[in-house]
N, C-alpha and C positions, 0 to 999 in steps of 0.2 A: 645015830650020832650025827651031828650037826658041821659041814664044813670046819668051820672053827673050833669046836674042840677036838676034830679028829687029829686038826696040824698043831692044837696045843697038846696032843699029846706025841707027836713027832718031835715036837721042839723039845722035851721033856727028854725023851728017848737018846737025842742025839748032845744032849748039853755036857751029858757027864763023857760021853765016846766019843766025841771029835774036839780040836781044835780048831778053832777058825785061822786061816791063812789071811792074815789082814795088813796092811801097813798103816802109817801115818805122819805127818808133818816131820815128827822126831827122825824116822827111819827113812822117807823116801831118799834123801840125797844118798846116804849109804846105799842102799837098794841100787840108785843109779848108778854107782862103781859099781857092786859086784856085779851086774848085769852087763855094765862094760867092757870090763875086764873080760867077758868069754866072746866079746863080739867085737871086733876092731871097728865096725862103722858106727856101731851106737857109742861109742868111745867117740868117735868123730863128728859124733853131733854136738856132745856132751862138750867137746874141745871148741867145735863155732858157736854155739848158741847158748852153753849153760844147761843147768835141771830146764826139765820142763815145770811149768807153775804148779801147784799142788792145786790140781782142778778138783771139787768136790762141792756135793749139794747136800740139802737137808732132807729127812727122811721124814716124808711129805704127800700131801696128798696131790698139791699143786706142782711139785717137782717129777711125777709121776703124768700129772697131765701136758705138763712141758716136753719129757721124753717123747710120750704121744703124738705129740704136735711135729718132735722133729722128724719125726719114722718119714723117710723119701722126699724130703724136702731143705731149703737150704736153712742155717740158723738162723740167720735173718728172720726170713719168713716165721720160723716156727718162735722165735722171741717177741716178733710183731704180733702174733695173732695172741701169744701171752698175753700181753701189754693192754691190747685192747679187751680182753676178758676181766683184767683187773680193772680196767678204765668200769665195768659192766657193774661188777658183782664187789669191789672193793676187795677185802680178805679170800684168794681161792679155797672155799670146800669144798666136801661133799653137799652141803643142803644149799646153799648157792647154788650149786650148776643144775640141780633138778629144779630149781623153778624158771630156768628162762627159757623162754618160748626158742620156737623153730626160728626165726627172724631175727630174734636177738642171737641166737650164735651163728647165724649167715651173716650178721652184722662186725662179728667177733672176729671172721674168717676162717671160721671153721666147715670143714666140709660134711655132709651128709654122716659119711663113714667114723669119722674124727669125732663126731658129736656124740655119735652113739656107745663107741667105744666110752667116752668121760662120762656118760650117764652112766655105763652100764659098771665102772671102776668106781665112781659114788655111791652106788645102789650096794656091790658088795661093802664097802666099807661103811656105810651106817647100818647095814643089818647086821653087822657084825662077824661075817661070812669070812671078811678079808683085815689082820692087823697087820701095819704096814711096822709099828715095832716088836713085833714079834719076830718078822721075817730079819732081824737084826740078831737071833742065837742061833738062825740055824745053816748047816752047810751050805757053800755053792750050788748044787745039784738040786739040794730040797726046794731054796727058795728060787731058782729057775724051772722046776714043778709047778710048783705055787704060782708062780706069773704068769708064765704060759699056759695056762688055765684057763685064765682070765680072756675073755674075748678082746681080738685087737692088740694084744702082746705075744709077740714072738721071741724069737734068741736076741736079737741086735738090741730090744729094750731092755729085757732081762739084763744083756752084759751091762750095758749102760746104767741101768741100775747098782747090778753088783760093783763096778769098776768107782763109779761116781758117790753112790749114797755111801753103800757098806765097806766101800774102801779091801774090798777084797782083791790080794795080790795076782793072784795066779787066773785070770781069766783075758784070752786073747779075742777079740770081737770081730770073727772072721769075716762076718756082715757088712762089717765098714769100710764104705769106699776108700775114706781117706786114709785110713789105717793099711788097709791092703794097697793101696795103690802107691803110698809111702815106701812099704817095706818093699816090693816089684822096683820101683827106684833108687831104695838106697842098694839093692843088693842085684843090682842088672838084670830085672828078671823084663821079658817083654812085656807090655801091658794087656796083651794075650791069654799070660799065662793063668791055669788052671790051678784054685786053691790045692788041689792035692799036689801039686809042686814046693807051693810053700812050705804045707804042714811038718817035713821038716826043719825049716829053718825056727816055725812057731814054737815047734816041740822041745828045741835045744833052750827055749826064754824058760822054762820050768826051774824051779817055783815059783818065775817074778816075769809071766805073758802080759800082767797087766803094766809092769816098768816100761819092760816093754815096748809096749801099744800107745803109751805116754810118751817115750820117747820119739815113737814113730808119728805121733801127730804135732809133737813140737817141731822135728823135720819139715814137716808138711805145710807147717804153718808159718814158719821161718824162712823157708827156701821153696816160696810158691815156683810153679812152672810156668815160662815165660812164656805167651802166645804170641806167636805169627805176628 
């Protein structure tokens, strides 16, 4: 059986026995009250700065190779080296990025590792191996499976993914500087301190880690830290 129809028949399996935990434009500002409501300091963001934006991408082949790009480096960088790909290829695919040479994606600002990763996320999704709207029925867990699979994708894209494309509520991105180094701030923790300190303050945001981690990057982005 064939990658592809082994996870079409997961999607199958899990469509009628799970709900998907998801929000959307309609529900997130509710979402930000109830989430508030158990937290006095995300209440206190909510009070200086408002909802955070309804950040969200499209479920894409190019929005995948975006994440990619941002994995350890700043957004800048990882929007610039977008920018000049589309400057390249016009429309981001799959069948674009397998025809440009070694030179043209040094050109792109992509590095060695970066490059091969996007070839090798094209190659499963024109053979059919990988559908990026399929991963749209099925649980949290399955489709962070399915990602992590994929060479070059780990947990911090996976969340990114599920947080940004599939708008799934309940996932906290432990991975993330700005996310973890927000909540170490809003809630006095040293910048020292050891995620398993955190993990319960993350475990108490259940059902709504991704509100959240939303909220915790509108903090972050709102009330940057003032350097020396």
């Amino acid at each position: 059986m064939s990658l592809s129809k082994s996870w079409a028949s997961i999607w199958t399996s899990y469509e009628t026995n799970s709900m998907l935990h998801v929000f959307s434009a309609d529900t997130f500002p509710a979402l930000c009250e109830e989430v508030a409501q158990g937290d006095a300091e995300l209440a206190a963001v909510i009070r200086a700065h408002g909802y955070p934006p309804m950040w969200n991408r499209p479920n894409s082949f190019e929005t995948l190779v975006h994440i990619i790009l941002e994995q350890q480096v700043s957004l800048a960088s990882a929007l610039a080296a977008l920018n000049k790909f589309r400057e390249f290829v016009g429309e981001v695919t799959p069948e674009a990025a397998l025809v440009l040479s070694d030179e043209e994606w040094k050109a792109c600002y992509f590095s060695r590792q970066k490059m091969a990763y996007v070839k090798y996320l094209a190659t499963e999704i024109m053979s059919g191996e990988l559908d990026l709207q399929s991963l749209e029925g099925l649980p949290d867990e399955a489709v962070r499976s399915r990602l992590t699979a994929l060479k070059g994708i780990g947990n911090w894209t996976a969340d990114v993914y599920l947080i940004f494309v599939l708008q799934r509520a309940d996932v906290f991105p432990m991975g993330d500087l700005a996310a973890v180094n927000a909540l170490k701030r809003l809630k006095g923790y040293p910048r020292e301190a050891h995620r398993d300190e955190l993990m319960p303050v993350v475990e108490r945001w259940k059902p709504y880690r991704t509100i959240a981690a939303m909220l915790l990057w509108h903090f972050y982005l709102s009330s940057p830290v003032r350097k020396a």
